[in-house]
N, CA, C and O atoms as a GROMACS GRO file, in nm:
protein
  320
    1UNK      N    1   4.456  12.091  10.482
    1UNK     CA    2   4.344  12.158  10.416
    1UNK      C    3   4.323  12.098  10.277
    1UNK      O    4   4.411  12.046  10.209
    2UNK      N    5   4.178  12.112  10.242
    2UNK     CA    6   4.166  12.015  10.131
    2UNK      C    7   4.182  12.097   9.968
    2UNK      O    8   4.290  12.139   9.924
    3UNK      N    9   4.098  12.104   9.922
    3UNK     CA   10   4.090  12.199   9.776
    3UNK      C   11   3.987  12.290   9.766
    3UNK      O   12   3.867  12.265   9.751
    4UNK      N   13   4.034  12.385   9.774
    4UNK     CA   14   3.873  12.520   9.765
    4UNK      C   15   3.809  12.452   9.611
    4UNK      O   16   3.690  12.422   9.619
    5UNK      N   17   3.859  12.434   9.509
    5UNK     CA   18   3.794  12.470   9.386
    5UNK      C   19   3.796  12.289   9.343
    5UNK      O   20   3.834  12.199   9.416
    6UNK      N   21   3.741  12.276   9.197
    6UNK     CA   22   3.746  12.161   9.160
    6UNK      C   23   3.841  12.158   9.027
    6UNK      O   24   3.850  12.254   8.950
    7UNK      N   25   3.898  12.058   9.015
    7UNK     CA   26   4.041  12.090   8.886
    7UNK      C   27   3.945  12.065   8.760
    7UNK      O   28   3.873  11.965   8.769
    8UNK      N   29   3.939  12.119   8.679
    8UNK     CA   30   3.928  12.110   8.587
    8UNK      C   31   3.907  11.995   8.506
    8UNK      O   32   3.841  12.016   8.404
    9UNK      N   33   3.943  11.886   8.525
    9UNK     CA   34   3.928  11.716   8.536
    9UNK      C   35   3.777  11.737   8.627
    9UNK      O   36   3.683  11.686   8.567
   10UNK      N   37   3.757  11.771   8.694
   10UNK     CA   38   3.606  11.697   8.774
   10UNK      C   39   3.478  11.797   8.733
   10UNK      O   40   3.357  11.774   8.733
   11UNK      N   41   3.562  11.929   8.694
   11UNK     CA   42   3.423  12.032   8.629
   11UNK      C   43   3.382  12.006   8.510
   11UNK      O   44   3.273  12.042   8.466
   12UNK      N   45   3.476  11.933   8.442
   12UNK     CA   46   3.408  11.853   8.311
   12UNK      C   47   3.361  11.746   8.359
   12UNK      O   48   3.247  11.725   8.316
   13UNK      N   49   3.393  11.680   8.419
   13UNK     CA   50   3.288  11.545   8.457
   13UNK      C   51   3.190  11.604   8.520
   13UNK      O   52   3.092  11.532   8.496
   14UNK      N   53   3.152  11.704   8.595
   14UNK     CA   54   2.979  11.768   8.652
   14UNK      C   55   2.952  11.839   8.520
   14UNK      O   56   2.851  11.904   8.546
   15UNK      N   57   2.974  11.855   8.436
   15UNK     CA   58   2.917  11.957   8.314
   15UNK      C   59   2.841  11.848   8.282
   15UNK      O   60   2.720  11.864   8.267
   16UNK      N   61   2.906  11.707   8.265
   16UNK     CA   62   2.866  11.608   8.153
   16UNK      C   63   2.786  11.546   8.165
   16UNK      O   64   2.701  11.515   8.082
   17UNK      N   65   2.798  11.514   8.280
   17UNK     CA   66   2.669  11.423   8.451
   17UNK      C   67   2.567  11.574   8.417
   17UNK      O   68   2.451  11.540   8.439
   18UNK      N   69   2.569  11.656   8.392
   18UNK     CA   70   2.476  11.752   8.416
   18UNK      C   71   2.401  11.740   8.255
   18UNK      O   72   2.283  11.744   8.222
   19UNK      N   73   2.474  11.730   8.210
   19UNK     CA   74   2.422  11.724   8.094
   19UNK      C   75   2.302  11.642   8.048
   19UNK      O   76   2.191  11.657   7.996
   20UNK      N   77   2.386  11.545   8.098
   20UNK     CA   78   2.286  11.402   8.061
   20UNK      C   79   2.180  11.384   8.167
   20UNK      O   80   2.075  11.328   8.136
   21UNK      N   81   2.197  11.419   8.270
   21UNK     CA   82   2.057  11.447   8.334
   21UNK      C   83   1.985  11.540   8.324
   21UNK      O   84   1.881  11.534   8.389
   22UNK      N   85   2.005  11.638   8.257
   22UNK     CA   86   1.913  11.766   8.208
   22UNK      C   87   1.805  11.676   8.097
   22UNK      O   88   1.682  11.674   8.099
   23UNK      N   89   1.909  11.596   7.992
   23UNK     CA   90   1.820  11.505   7.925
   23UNK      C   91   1.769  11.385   7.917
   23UNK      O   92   1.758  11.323   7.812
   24UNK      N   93   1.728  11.339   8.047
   24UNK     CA   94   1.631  11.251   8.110
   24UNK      C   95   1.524  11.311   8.092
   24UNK      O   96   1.470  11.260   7.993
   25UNK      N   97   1.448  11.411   8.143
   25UNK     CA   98   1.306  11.442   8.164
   25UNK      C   99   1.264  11.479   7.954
   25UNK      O  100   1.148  11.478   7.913
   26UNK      N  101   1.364  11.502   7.877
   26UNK     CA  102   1.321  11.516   7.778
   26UNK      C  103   1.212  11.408   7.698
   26UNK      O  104   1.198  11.292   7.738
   27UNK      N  105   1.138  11.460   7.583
   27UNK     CA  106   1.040  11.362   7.494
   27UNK      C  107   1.193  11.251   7.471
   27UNK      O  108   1.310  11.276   7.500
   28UNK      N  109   1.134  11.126   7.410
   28UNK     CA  110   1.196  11.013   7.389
   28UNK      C  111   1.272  11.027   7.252
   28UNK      O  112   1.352  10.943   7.210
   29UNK      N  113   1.245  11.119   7.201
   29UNK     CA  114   1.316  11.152   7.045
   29UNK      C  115   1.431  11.276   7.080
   29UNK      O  116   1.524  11.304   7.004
   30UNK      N  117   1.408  11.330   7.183
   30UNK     CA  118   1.555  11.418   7.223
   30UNK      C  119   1.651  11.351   7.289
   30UNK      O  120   1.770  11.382   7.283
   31UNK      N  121   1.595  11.234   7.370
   31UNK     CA  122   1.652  11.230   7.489
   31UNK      C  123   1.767  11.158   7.439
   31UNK      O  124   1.856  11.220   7.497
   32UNK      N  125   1.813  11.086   7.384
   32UNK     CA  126   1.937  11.015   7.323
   32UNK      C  127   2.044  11.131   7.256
   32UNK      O  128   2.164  11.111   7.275
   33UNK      N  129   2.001  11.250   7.179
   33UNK     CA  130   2.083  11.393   7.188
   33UNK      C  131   2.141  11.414   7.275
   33UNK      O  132   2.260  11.417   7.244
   34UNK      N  133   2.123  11.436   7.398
   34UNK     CA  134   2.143  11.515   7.469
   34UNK      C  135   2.248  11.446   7.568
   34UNK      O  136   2.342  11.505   7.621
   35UNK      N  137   2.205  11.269   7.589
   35UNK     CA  138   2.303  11.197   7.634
   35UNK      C  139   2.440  11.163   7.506
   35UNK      O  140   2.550  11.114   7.533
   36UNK      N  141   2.399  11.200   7.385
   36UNK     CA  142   2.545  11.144   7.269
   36UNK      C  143   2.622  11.268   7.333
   36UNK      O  144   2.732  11.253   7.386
   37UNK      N  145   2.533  11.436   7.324
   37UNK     CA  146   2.646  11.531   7.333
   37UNK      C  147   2.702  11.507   7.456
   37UNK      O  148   2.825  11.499   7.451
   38UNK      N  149   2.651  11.492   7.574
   38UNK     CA  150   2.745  11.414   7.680
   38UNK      C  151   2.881  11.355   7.652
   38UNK      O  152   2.994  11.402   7.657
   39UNK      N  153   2.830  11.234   7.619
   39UNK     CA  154   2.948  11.149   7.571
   39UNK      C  155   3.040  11.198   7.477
   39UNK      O  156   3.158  11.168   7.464
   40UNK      N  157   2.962  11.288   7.406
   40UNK     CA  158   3.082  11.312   7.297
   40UNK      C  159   3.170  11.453   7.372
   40UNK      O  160   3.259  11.502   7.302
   41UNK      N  161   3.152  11.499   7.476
   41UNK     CA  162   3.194  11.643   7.564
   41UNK      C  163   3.313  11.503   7.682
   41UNK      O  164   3.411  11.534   7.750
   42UNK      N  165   3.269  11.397   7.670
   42UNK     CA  166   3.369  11.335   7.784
   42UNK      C  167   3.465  11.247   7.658
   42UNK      O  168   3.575  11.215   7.703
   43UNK      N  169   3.450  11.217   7.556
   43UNK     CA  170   3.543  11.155   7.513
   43UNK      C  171   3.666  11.232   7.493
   43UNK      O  172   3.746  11.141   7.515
   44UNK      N  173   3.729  11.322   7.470
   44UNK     CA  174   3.864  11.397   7.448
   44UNK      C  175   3.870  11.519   7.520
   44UNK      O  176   3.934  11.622   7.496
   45UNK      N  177   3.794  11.490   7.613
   45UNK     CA  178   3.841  11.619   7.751
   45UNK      C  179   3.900  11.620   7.809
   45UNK      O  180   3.947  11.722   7.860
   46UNK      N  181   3.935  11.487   7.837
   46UNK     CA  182   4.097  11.490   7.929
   46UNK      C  183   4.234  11.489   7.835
   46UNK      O  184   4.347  11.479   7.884
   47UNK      N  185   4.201  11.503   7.655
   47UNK     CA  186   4.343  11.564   7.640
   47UNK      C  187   4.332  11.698   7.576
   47UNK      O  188   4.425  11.746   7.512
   48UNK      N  189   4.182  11.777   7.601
   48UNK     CA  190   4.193  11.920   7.615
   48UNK      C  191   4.269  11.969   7.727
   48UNK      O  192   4.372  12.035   7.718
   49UNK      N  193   4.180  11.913   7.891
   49UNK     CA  194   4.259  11.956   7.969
   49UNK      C  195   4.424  12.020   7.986
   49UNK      O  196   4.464  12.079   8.087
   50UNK      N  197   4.481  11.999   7.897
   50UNK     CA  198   4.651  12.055   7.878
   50UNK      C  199   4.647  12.136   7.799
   50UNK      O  200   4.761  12.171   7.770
   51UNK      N  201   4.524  12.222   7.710
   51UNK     CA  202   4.558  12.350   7.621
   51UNK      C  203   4.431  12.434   7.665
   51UNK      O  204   4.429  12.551   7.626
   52UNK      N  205   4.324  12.388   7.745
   52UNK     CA  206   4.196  12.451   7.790
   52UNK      C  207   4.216  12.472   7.918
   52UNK      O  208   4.259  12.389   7.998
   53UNK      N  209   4.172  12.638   7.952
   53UNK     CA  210   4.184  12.666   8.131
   53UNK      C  211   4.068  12.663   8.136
   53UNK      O  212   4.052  12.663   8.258
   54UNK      N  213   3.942  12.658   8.080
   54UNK     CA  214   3.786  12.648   8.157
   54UNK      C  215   3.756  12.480   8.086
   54UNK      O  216   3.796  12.421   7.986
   55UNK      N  217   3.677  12.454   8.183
   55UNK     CA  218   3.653  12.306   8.184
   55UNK      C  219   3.528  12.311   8.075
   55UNK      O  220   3.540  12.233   7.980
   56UNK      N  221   3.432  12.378   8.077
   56UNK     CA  222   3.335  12.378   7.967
   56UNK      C  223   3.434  12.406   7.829
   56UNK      O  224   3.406  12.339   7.730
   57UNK      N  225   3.533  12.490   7.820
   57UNK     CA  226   3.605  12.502   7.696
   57UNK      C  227   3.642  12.345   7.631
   57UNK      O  228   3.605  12.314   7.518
   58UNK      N  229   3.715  12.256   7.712
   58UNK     CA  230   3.742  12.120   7.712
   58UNK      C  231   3.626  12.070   7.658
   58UNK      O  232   3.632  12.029   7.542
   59UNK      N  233   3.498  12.064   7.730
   59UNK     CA  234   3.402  11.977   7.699
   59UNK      C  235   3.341  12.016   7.566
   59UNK      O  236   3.308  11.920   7.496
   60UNK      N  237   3.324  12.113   7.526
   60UNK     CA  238   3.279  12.197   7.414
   60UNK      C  239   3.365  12.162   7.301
   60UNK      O  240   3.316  12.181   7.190
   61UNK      N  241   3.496  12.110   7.310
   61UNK     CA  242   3.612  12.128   7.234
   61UNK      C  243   3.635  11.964   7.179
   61UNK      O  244   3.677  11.919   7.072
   62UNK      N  245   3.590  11.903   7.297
   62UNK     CA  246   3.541  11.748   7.227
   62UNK      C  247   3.459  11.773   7.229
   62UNK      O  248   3.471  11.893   7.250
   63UNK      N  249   3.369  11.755   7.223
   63UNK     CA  250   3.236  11.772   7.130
   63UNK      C  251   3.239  11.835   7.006
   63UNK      O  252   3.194  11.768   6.912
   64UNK      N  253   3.278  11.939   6.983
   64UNK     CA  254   3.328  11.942   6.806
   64UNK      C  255   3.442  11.853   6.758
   64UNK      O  256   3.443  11.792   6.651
   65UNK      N  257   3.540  11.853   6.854
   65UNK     CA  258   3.612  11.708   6.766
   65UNK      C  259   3.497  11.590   6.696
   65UNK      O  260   3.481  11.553   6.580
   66UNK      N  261   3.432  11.554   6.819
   66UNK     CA  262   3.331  11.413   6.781
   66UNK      C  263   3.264  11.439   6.640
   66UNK      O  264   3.269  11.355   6.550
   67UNK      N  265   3.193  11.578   6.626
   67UNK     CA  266   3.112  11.606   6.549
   67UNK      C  267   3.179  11.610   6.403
   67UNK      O  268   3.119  11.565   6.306
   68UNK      N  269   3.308  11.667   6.395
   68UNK     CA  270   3.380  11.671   6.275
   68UNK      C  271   3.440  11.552   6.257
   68UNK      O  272   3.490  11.540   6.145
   69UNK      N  273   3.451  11.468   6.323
   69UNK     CA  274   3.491  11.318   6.305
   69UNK      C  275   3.355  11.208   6.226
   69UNK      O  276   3.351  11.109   6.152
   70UNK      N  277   3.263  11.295   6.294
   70UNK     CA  278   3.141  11.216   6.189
   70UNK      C  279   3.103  11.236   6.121
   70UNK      O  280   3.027  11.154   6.070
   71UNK      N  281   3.122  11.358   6.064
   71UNK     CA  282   3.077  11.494   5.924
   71UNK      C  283   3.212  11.405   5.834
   71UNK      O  284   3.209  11.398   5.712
   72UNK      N  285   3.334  11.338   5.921
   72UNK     CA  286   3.436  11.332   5.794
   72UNK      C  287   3.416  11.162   5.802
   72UNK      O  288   3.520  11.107   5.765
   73UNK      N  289   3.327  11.083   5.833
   73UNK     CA  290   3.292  10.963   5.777
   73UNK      C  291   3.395  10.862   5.928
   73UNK      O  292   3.440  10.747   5.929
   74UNK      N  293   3.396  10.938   6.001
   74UNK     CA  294   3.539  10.823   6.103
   74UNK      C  295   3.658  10.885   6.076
   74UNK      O  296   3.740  10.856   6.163
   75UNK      N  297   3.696  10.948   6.005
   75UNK     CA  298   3.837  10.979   5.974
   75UNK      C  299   3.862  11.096   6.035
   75UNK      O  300   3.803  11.195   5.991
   76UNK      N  301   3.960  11.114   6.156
   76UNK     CA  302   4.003  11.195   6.209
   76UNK      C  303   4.052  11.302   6.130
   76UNK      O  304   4.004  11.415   6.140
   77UNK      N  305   4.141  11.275   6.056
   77UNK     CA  306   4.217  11.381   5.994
   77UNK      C  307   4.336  11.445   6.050
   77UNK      O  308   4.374  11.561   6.033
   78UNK      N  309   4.411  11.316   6.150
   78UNK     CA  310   4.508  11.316   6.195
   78UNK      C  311   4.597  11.221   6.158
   78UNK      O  312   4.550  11.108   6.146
   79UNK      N  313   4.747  11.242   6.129
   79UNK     CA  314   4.802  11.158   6.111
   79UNK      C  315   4.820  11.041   6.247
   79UNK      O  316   4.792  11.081   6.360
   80UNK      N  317   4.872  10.891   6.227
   80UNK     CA  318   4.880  10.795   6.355
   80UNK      C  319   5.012  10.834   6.417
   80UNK      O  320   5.051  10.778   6.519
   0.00000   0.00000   0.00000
């Protein structure tokens, strides 16, 4: 038997795919928004995945990482 549900790894990847095709049909001055918050919801979701049980929490959770990473000029504000 296979998997009733989807892990948490693939419900953030359909949030993100969803995302960014929600903003295709947008005017040409949104539409690049809507694909960054994408990208910026898939860049550090797979190392939410280990403190986030809902997959939108993950994606939501990078995506403010990204955003406070560019409010602080590139600088994480983590040590290496």
């Amino acid at each position: 038997m296979g998997r009733s549900f989807l892990s948490v790894r693939l419900h953030a990847k359909d949030i993100t795919d969803r995302w960014e095709r929600v903003s295709r049909p947008l005017p040409n001055q949104k539409r690049p928004c809507g694909a960054r918050l994408a990208g910026m919801g898939k860049k550090h979701s797979s190392e939410a995945f280990f403190g986030c049980d809902s997959a939108l929490e993950a994606v939501l959770f990078s995506a403010l990482l990204e955003l406070r990473e560019q409010q602080d000029g590139g600088k994480t504000g983590v040590d290496p």
